[in-house]
C-alpha positions as a Python dict, from the first residue, in 0.01 Angstrom:
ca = {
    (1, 'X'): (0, 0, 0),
    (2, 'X'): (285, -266, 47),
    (3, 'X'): (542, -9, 121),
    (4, 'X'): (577, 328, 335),
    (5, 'X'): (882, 493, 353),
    (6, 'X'): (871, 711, 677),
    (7, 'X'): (1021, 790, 1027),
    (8, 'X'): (907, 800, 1377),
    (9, 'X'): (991, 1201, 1513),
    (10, 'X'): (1316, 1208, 1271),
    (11, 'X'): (1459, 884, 1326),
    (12, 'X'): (1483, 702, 1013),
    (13, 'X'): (1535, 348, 1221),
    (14, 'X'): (1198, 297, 1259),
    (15, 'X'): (1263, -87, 1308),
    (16, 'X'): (1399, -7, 1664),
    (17, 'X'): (1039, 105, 1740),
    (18, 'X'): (810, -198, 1643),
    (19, 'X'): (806, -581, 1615),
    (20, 'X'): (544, -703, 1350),
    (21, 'X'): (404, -1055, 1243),
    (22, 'X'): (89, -1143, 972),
    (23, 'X'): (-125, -1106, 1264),
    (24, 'X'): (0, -774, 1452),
    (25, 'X'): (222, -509, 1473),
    (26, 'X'): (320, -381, 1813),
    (27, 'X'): (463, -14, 1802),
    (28, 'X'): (578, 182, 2087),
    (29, 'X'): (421, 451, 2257),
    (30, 'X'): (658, 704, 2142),
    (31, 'X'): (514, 649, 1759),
    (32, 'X'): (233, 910, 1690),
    (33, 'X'): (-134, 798, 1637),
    (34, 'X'): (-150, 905, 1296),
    (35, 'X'): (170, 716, 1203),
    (36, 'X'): (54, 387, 1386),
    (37, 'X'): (-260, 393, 1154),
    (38, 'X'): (-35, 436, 847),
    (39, 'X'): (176, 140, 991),
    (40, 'X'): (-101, -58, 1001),
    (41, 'X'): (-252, -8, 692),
    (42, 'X'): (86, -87, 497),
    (43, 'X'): (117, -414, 727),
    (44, 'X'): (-229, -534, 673),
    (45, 'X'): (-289, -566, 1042),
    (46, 'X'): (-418, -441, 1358),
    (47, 'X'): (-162, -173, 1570),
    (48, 'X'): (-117, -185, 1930),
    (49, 'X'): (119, 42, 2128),
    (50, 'X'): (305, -18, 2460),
    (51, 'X'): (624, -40, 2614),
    (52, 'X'): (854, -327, 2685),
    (53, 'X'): (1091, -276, 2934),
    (54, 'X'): (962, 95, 2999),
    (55, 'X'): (1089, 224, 2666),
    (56, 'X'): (950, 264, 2289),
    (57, 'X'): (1254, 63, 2173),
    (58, 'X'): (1029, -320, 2079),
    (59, 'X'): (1220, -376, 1804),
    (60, 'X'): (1558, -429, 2014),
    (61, 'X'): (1405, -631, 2285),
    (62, 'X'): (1108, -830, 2127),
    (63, 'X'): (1169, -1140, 1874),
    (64, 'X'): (968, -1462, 1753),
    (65, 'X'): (743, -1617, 1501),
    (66, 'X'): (344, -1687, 1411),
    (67, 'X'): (404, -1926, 1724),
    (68, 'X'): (529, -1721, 2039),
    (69, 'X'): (673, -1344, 2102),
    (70, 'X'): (961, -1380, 2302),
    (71, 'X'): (998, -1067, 2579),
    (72, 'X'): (1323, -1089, 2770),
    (73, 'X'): (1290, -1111, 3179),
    (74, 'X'): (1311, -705, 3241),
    (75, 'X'): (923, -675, 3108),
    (76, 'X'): (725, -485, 3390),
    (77, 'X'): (460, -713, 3485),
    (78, 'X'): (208, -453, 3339),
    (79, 'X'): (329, -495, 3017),
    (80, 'X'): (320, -873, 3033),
    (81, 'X'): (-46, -798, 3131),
    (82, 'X'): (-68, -618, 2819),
    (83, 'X'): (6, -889, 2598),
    (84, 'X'): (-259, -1105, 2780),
    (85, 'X'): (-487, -860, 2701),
    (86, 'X'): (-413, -861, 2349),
    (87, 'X'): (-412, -1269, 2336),
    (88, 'X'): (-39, -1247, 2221),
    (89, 'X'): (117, -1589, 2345),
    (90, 'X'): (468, -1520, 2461),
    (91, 'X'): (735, -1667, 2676),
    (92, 'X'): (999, -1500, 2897),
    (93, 'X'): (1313, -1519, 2871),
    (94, 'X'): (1558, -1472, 3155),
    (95, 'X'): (1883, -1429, 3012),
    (96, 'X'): (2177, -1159, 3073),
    (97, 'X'): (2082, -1060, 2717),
    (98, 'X'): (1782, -884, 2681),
    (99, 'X'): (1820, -721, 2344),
    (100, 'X'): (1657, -1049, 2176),
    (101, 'X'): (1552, -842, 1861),
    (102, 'X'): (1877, -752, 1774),
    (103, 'X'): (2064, -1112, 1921),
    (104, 'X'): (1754, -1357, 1711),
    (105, 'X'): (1693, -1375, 1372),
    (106, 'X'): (1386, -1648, 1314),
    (107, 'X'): (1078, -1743, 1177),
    (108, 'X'): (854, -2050, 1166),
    (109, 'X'): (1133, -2257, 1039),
    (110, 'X'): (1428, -2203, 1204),
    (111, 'X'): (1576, -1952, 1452),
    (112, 'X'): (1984, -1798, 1440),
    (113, 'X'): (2044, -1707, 1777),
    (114, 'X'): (2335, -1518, 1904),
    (115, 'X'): (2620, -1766, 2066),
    (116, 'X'): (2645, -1575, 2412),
    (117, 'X'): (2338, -1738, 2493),
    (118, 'X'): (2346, -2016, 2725),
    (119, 'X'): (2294, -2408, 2645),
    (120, 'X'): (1978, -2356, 2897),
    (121, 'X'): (1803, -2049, 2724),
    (122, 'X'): (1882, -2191, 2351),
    (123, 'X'): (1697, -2471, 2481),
    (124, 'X'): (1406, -2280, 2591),
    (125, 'X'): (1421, -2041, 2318),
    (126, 'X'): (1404, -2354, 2061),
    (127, 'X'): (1063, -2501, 2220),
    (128, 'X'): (923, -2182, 2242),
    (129, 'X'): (959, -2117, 1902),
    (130, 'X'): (921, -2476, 1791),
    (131, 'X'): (1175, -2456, 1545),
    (132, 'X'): (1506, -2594, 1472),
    (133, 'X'): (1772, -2327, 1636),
    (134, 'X'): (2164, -2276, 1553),
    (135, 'X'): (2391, -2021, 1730),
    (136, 'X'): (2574, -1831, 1508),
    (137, 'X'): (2695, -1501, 1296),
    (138, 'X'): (2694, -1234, 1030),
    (139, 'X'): (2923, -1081, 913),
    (140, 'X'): (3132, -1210, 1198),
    (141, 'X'): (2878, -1001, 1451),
    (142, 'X'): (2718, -1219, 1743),
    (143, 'X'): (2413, -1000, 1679),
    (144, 'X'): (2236, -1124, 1382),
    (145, 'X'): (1901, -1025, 1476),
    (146, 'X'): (2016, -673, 1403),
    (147, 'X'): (2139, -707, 1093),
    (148, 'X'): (1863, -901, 968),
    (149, 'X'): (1439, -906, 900),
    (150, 'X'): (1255, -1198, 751),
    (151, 'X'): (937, -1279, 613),
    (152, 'X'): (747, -1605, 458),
    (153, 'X'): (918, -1500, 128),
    (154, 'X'): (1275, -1401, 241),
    (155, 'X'): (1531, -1271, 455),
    (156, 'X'): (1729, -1012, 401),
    (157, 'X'): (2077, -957, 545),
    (158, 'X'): (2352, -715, 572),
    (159, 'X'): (2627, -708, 233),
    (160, 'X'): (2836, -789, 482),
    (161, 'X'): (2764, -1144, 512),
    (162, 'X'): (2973, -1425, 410),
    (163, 'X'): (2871, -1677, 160),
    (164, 'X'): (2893, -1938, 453),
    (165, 'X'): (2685, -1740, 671),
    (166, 'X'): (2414, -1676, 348),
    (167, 'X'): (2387, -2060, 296),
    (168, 'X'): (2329, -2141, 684),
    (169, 'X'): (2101, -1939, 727),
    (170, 'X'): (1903, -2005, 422),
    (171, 'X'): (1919, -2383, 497),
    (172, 'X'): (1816, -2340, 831),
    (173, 'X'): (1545, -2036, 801),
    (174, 'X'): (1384, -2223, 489),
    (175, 'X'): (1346, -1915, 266),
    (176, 'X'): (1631, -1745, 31),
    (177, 'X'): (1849, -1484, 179),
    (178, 'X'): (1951, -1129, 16),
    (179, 'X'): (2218, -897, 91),
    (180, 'X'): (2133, -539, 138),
    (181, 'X'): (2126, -193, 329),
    (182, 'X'): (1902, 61, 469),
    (183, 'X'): (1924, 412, 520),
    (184, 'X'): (2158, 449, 269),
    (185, 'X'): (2411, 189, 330),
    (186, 'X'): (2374, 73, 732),
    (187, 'X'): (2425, -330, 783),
    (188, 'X'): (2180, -324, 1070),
    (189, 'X'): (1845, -472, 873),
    (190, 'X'): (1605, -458, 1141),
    (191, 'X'): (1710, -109, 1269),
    (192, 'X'): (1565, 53, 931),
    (193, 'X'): (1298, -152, 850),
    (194, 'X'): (934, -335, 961),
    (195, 'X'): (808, -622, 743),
    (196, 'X'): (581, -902, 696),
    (197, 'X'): (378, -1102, 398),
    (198, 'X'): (162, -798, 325),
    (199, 'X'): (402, -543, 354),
    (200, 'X'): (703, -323, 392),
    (201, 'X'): (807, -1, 627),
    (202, 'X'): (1108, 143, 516),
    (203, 'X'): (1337, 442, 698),
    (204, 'X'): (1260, 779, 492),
    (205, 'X'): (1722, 790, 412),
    (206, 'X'): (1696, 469, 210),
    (207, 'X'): (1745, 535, -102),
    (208, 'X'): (1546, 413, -449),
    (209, 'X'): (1768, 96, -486),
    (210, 'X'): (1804, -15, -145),
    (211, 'X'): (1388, 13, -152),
    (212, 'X'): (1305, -171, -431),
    (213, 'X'): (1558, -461, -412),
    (214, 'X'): (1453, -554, -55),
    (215, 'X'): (1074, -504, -167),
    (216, 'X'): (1143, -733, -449),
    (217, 'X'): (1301, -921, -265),
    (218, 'X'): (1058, -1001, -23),
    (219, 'X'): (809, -1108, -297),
    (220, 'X'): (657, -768, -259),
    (221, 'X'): (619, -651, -584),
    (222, 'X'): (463, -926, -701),
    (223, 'X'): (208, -826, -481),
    (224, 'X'): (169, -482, -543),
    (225, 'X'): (68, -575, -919),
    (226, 'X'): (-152, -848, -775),
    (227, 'X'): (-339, -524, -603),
}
């Protein structure tokens, strides 16, 4: 089932609630049981839930690749113990900005980093990830993790992007970028949607375009007729 087109108690941004890789999906506590299991079924991987900062919201605060989760420095030291538990390799990062989801856009490649970061934390950021990183926009927004979600087969970015911005970030993520919407026309990516190679989650206002260009998009399709 590469694609489940839902919400989490009436909130179609159900990216604000989760982070996901090939390996994991971590969902906050706020997401019912019954909808974690769907979750993972559609991602092809095993659900855990927690907090991050004493909140549901893991899709603003947490970024990062196959390599390392990033958590920013206001994790309770309970939920850092969490991770341990789950033998999730992550680094903190003590920064002013602590919404990392919605200020990185990366994967094993490359990482697009807000520029409000510091030379220091890009730095640490970079060898955390092991990737190549550039500071950066879209659509003229220092928050490009928001308005974008990536997997091995493509990223996906808000309409609103420039041609520049497209080519950048293709060159530097190492996958093709498409424009696109959720929820019936919002720029914000990563607010509406969870997705990795095996799968898509989608917020329930996107509409029949908007859901099968990104799932095409993000080679998707092809493997729904491989299943």
């Amino acid at each position: 089932m590469p694609v489940l087109k839902t919400n989490i108690n009436g909130n179609p941004n159900i990216g604000l609630y989760g982070y996901c890789t090939d390996e994991f999906c971590l969902l906050g506590t706020d997401v019912p049981d019954s909808l974690a299991e769907e979750f993972g079924k559609t991602l092809g991987v095993p659900v855990h839930k927690l907090t991050i900062a004493g909140t549901s919201l893991l899709g603003v605060f947490l970024a990062g690749n196959s390599k390392k989760l990033l958590v920013p420095g206001i994790c309770f030291d309970y939920e850092l113990k969490k991770l341990e538990e789950l033998n999730i390799d992550y680094t903190v990062i003590k920064s002013k900005i602590t919404c990392l989801g919605n200020t990185i856009l990366c994967n094993d490649h490359g990482a697009l980093v807000s520029e409000e970061f510091s030379a220091d934390t890009k730095k640490i950021i970079r060898q955390a990830l092991g990737t190549d990183l550039k500071p950066g926009k879209i659509s003229g927004l220092d928050t490009v993790g928001s308005l974008g979600a990536v997997n091995g087969s493509a990223c996906i970015i808000s309409r609103d992007a420039s041609e520049a911005e497209m080519t950048k970030i293709s060159d530097l993520l190492k996958v093709p970028c498409f424009e696109s919407s959720v929820n019936m026309g919002s720029p914000f990516i990563s607010s509406g949607v969870l997705c990795n190679d095996h799968g898509l989650i989608i917020g329930d206002l996107s509409g029949g375009p908007e859901i099968v260009h990104i799932e095409e998009s993000l080679g998707l399709l092809d493997r729904k007729d491989k299943d």
